[in-house]
Backbone bond lengths (Angstrom), bond angles and torsions (degrees), N, CA, C in turn:
res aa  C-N    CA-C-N  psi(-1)  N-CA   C-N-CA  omega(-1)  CA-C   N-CA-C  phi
1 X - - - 1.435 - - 1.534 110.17 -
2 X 1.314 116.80 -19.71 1.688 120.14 -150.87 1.587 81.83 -106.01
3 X 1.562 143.23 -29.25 1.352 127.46 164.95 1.291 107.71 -100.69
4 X 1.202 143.79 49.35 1.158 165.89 145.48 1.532 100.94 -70.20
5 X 1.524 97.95 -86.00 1.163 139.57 175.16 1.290 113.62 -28.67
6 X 1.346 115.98 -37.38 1.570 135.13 -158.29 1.278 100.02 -91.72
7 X 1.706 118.83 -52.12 1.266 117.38 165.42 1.328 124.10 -59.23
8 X 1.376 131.89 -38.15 1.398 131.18 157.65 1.218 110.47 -18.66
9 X 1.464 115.38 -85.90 1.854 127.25 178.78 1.205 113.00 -40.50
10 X 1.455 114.45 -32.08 1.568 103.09 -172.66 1.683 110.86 -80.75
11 X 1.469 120.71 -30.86 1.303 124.95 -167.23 1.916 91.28 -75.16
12 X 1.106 111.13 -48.01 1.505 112.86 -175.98 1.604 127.74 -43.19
13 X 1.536 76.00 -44.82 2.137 96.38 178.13 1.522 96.08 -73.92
14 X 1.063 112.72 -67.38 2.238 108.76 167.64 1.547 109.23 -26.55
15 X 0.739 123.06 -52.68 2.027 132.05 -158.77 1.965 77.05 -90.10
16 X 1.245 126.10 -72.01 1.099 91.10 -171.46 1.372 150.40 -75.61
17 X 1.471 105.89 4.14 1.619 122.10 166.73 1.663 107.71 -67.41
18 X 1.501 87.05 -50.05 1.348 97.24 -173.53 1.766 129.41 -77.77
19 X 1.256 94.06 -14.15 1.613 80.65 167.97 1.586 99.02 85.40
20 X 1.377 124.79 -26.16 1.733 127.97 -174.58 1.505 114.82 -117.65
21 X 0.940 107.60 150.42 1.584 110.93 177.35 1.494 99.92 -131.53
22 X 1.654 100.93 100.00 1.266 133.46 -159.99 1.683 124.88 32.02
23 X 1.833 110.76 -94.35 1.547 119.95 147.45 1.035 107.17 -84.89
24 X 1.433 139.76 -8.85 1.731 122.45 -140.10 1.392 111.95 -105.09
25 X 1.522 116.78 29.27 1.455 117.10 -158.48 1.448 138.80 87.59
26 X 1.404 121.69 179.52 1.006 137.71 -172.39 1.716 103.78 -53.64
27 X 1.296 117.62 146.74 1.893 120.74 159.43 1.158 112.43 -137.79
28 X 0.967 133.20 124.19 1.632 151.10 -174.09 2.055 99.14 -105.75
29 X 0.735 131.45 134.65 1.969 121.06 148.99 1.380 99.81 -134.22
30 X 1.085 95.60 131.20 1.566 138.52 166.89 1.518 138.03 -67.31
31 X 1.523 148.14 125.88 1.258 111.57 166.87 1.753 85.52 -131.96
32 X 1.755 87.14 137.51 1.361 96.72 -177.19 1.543 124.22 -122.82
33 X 1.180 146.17 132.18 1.117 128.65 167.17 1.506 133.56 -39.47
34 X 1.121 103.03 -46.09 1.438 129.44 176.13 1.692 108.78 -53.52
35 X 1.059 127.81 106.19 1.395 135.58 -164.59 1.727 119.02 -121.44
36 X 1.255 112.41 57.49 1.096 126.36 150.05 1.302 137.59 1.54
37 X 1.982 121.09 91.30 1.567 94.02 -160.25 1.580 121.91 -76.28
38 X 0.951 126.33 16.33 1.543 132.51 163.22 1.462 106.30 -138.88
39 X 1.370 96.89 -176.28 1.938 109.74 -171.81 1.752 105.06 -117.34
40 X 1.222 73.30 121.35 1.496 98.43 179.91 1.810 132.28 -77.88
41 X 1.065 134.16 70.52 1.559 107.77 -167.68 1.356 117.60 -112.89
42 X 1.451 94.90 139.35 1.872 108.11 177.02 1.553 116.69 -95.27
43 X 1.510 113.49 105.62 1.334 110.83 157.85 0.977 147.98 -85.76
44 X 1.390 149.51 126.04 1.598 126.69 -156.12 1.528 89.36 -152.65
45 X 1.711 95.19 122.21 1.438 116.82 155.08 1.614 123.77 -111.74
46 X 1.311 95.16 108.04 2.124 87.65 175.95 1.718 96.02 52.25
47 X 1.198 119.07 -149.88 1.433 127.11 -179.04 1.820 123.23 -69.38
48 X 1.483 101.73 -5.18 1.846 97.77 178.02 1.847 92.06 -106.34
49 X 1.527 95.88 147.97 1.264 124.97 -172.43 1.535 99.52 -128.53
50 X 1.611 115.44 143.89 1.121 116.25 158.85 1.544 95.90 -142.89
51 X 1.304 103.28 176.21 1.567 127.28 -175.58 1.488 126.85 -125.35
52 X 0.956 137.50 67.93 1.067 113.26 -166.94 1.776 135.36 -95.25
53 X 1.111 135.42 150.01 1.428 134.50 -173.55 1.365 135.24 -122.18
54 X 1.434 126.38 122.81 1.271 88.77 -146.73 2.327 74.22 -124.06
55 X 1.508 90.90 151.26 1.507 99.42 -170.90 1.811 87.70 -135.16
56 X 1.879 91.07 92.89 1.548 71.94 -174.16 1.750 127.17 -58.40
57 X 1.420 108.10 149.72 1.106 134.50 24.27 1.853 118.44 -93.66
58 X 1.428 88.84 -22.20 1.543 109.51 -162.75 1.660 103.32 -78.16
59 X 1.377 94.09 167.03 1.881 97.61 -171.31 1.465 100.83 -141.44
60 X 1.293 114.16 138.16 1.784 121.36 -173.24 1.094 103.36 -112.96
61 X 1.405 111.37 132.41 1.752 116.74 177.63 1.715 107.12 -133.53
62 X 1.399 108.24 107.35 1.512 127.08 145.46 1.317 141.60 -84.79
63 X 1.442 117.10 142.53 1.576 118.73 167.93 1.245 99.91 -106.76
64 X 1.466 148.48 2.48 1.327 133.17 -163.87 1.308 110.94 -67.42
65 X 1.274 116.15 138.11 1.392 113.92 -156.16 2.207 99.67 -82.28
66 X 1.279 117.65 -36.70 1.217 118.43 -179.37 1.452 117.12 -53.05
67 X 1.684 102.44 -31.68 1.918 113.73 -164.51 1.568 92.60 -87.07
68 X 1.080 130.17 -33.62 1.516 143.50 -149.26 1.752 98.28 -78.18
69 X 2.227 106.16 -46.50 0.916 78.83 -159.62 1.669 106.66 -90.84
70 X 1.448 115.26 -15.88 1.527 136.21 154.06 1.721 92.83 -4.87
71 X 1.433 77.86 -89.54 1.685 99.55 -171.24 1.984 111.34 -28.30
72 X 1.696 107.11 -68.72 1.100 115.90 -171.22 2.063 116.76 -37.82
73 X 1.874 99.58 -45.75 1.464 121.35 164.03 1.427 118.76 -46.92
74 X 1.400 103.03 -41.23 1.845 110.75 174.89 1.375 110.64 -75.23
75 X 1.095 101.70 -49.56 1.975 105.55 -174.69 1.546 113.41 -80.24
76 X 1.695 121.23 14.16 1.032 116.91 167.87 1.211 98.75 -141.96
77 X 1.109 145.89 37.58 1.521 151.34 123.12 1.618 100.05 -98.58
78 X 1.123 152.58 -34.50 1.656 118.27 147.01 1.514 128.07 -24.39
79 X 1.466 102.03 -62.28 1.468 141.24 -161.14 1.692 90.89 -47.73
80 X 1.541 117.77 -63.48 1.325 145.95 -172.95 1.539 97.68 -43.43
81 X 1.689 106.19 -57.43 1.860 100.27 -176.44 1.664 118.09 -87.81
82 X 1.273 100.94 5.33 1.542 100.66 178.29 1.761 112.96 -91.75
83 X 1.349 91.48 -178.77 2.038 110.86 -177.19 1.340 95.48 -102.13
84 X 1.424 110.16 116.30 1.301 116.31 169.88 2.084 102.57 -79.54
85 X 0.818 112.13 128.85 1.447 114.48 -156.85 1.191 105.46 -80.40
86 X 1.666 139.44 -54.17 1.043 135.80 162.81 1.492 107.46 -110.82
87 X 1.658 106.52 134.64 1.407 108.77 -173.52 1.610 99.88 131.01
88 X 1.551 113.95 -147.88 1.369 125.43 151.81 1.375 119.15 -144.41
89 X 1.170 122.99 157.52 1.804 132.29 -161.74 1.719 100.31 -128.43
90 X 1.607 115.90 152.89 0.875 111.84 -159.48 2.526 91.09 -84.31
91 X 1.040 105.26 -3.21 1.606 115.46 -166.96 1.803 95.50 -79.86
């Protein structure tokens, strides 16, 4: 579990030098004040969006396009007041 773990940090610090998360696109990390009591994630392919939520243990997954784009408005007015960690942020 403890080099699990180890690899975690290491792929993270990679994606965040790099700006990529491996093939899978763009990676941005963030540190925000704003502390969210669950984890939020926005997926977006071409025109399908999903959302997903996770309340541990359980995890909620939507395509509704109204919640999706809610969500997208919330998770980018965080985004807006946070420290983009490597790079520069408009905060």
């Amino acid at each position: 579990m403890f080099n699990q773990l180890l690899s975690n940090i290491d792929n993270i610090e990679l994606w965040a030098e790099t700006d990529k998360k491996e093939n899978r696109g763009d990676f941005k990390l963030y540190y925000s004040a704003v502390h969210p009591e669950n984890n939020f994630i926005l997926m977006k392919n071409g025109a399908d969006t999903v959302v997903a939520i996770s309340y541990m243990p359980s995890i909620f997954f939507t395509s509704n396009p109204a919640f999706c784009e809610e969500t997208e408005k919330w998770i980018e007015s965080i985004i807006n007041e946070s420290l983009l960690i490597i790079g520069s942020s408009t905060k």
